[in-house]
C-alpha positions as a printed NumPy array, in Angstrom:
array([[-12.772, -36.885,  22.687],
       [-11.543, -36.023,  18.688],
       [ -7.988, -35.969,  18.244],
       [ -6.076, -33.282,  17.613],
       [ -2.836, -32.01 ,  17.074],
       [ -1.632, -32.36 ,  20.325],
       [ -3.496, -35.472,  21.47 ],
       [ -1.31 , -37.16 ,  18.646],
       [  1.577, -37.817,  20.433],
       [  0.214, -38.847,  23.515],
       [ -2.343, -40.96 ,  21.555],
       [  0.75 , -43.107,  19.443],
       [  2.287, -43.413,  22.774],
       [ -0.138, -45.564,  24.58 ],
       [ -1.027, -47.754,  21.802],
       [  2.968, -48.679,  21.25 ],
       [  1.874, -50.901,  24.481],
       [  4.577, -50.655,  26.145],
       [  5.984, -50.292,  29.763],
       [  5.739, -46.631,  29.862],
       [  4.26 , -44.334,  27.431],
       [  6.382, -41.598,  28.933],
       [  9.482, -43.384,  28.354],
       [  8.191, -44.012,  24.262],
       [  7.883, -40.501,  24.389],
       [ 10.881, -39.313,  26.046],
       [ 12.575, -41.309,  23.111],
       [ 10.809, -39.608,  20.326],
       [ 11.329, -36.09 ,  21.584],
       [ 14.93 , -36.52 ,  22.382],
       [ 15.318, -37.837,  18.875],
       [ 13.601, -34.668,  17.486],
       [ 15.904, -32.79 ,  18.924],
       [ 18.871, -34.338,  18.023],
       [ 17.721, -33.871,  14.474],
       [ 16.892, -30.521,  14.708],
       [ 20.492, -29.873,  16.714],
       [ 22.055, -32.524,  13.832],
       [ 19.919, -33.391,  11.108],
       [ 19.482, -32.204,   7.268],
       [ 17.808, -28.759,   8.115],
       [ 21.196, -28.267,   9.364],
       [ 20.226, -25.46 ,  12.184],
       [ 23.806, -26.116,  13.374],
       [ 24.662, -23.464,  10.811],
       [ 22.308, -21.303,  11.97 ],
       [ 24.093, -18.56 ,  13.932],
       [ 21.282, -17.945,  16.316],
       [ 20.962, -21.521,  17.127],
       [ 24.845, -21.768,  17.807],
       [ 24.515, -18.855,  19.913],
       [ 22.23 , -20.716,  22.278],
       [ 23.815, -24.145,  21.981],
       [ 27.2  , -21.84 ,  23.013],
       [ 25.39 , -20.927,  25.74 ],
       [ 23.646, -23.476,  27.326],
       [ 25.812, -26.408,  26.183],
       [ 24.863, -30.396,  26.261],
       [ 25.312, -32.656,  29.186],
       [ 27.296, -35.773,  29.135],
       [ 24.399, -37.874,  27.864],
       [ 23.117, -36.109,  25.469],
       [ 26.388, -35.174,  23.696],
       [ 27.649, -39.306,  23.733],
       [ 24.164, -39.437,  21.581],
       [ 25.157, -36.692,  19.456],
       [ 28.559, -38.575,  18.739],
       [ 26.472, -41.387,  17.911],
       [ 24.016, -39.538,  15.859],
       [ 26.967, -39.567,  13.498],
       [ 27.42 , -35.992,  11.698],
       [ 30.696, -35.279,  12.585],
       [ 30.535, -31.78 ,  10.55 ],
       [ 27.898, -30.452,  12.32 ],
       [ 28.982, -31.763,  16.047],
       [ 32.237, -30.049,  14.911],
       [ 30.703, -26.858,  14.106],
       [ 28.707, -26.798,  17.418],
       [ 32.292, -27.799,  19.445],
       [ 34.162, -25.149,  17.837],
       [ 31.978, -22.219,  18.67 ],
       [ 31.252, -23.519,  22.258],
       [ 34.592, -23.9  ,  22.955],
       [ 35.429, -20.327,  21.897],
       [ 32.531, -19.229,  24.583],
       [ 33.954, -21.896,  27.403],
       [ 37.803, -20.555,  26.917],
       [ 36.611, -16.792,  27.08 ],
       [ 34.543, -17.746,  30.12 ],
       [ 37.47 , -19.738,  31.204],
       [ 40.075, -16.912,  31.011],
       [ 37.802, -14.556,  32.605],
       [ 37.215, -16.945,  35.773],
       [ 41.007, -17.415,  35.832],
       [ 41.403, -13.658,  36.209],
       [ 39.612, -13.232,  38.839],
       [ 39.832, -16.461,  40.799],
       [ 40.916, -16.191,  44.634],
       [ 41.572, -19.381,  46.573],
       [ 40.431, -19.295,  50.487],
       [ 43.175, -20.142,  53.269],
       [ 41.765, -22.802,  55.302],
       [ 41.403, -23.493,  59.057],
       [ 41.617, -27.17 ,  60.682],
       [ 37.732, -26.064,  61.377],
       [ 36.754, -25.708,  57.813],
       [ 37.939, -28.884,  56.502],
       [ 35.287, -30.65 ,  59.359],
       [ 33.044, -28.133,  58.066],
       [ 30.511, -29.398,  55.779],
       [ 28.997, -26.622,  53.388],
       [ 26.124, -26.537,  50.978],
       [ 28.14 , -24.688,  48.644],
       [ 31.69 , -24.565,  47.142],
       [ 33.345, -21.125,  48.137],
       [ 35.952, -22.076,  45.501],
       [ 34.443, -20.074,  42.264],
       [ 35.734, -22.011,  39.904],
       [ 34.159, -24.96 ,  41.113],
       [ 31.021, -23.278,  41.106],
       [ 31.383, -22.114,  37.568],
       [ 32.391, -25.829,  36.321],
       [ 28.94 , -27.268,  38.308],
       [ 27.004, -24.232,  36.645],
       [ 27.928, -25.958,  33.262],
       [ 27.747, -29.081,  33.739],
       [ 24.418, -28.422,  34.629],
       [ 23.397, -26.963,  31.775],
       [ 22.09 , -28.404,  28.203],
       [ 20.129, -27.097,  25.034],
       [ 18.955, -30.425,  24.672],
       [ 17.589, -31.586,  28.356],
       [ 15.787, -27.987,  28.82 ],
       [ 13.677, -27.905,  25.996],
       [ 13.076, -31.719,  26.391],
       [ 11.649, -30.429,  29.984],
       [  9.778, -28.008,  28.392],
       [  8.359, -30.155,  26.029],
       [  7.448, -33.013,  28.727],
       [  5.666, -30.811,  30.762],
       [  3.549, -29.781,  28.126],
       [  2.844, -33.951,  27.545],
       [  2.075, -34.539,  31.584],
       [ -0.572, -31.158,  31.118],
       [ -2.048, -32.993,  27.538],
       [ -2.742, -36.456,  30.017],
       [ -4.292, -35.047,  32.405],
       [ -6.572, -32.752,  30.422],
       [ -7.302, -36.195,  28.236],
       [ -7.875, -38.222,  31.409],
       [-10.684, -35.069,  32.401],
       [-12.406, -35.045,  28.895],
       [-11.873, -38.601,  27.359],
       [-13.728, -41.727,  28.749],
       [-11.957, -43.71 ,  26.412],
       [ -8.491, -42.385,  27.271],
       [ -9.409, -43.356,  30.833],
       [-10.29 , -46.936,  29.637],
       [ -6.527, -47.565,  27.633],
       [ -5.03 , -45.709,  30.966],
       [ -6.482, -48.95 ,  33.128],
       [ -5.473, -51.408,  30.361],
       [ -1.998, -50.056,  29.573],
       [  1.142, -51.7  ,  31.029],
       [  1.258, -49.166,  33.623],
       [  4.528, -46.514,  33.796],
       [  8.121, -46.674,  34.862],
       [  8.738, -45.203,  38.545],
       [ 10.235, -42.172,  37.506],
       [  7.093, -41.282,  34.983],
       [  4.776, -42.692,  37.647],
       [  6.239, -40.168,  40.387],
       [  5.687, -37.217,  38.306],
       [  1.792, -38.392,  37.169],
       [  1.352, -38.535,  40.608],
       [  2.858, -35.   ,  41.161],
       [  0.392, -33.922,  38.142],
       [ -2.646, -35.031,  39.594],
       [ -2.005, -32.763,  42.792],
       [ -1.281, -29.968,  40.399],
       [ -3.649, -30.448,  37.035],
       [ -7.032, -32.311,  38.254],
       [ -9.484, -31.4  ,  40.201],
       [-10.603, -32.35 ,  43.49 ],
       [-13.943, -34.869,  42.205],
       [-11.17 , -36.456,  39.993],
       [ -8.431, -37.113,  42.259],
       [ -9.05 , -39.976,  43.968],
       [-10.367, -42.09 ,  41.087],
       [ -6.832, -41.265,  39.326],
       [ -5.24 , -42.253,  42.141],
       [ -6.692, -45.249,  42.186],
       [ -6.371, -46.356,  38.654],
       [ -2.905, -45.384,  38.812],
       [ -1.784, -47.189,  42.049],
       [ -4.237, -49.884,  40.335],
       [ -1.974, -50.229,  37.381],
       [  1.15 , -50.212,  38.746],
       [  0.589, -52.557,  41.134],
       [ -0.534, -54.643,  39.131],
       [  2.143, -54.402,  36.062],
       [  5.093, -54.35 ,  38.771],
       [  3.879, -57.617,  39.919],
       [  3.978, -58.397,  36.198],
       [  7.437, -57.684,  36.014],
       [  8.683, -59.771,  38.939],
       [  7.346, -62.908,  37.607],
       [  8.691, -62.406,  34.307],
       [ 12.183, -61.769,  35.921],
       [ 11.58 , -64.714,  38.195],
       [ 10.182, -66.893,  35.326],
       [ 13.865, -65.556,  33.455],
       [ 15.541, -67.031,  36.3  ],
       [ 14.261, -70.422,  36.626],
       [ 14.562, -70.945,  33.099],
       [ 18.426, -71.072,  33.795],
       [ 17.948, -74.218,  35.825],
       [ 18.119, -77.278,  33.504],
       [ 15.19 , -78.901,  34.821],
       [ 13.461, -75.723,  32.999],
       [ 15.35 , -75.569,  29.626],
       [ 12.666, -77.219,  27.277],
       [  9.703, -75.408,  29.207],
       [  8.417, -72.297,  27.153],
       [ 10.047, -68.901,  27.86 ],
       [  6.862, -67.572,  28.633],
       [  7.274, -63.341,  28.581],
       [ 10.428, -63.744,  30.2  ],
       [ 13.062, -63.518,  26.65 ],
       [ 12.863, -59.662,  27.363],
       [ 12.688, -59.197,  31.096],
       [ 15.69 , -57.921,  31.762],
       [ 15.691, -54.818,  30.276],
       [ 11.79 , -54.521,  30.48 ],
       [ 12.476, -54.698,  34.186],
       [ 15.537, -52.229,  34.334],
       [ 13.213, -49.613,  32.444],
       [ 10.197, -50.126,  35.005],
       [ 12.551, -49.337,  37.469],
       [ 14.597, -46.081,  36.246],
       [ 12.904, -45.152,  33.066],
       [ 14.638, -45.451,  29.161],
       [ 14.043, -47.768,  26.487],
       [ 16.742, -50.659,  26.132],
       [ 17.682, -52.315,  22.532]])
């Protein structure tokens, strides 16, 4: 299959050989849009920009890596609008807020959902983030680009078998995608080479953590490392996802 555009990315990602492709790329796209939301085209200035960042907001994560992106002007800028929007909003929710008398019944109640509404409207924002919904966007369009390169490229297939297999949380969703983007003659061959692959590379990943282990013991310290140097955080990403160091 000839590359294009949007093979690219996908493409780069499998032959960085690492645990997860998806995790490489998670990394790249998150960093894209921390320099679009921080960088020198400075869109924090940008007043339609700001008006969705006001909006929408960042989640913990994402704004600890904006503080560590390091322009303090422009995480100010995006602070001081948002917290003109949040202290409106605030006021507003104050204003109208109504706390419920409870019974000795209702606190052995258990509910799905606060009645209190400022606890909902505190959940509804920490919910939201410019940042993670556009990254969704963007990673669904990446999970669509596989599976449409596993249909029409042999070769793709081929790297797919040899690759070092995914982390859990990538894995889960490939497995969602091949129920909802392949179809039926297809399915149980991907299937295979992904349960294949994993299996395989999470085996992989024990012995190198085991291997990491024994090396510890003195009777091991002059016996080579093997892949085991790394194994620690190779292991924590097969597990949850995320690139360490």
């Amino acid at each position: 299959m000839k590359e294009v555009l949007y093979t690219i990315p996908l493409n780069d990602a499998v032959n960085a050989d690492t645990e997860c492709p998806f995790c490489y790329i998670e990394r790249e796209v998150e960093n894209d849009l921390l320099d679009f939301c921080l960088g020198s085209c400075s869109s924090y200035m940008e007043a339609d920009v700001r008006a969705m960042t006001d909006e929408e907001g960042f989640c913990r994560k994402h704004f600890q890596k904006m503080f560590a992106y390091g322009n303090t002007l422009g995480n100010a800028w995006i602070l001081k609008t948002h917290y003109m929007k949040i202290n409106n909003e605030l006021g507003e929710e104050v204003k109208k807020f109504k706390y419920n008398k409870t019974s000795l019944k209702d606190k052995f109640k258990k509910k799905a959902e606060s009645e209190n509404s400022m606890v909902n409207w505190v959940r509804k924002k920490e919910d939201s983030c410019y940042i993670c919904k556009r990254f969704d966007e963007t990673y669904e369009r990446y999970i669509k680009t596989f599976f449409h390169m596993y249909e029409n490229d042999t070769e793709f297939r081929k790297r797919i078998e040899n690759s070092k297999g995914f982390c859990l949380s990538h894995f889960a969703d490939l497995c969602d995608g091949v129920d909802n983007y392949l179809p039926n003659k297809y399915k149980e061959e991907c299937f295979k080479l992904l349960f294949d692959v994993m299996q395989k590379h999470m085996a992989r990943l024990q012995e190198d953590v085991s291997w990491l282990v024994e090396k510890f013991d003195y009777k091991n310290k002059d016996a080579d490392w093997k892949n085991s140097k790394d194994a620690v955080q190779r292991g924590m990403q097969k597990l949850k996802g995320g690139i360490y160091g």
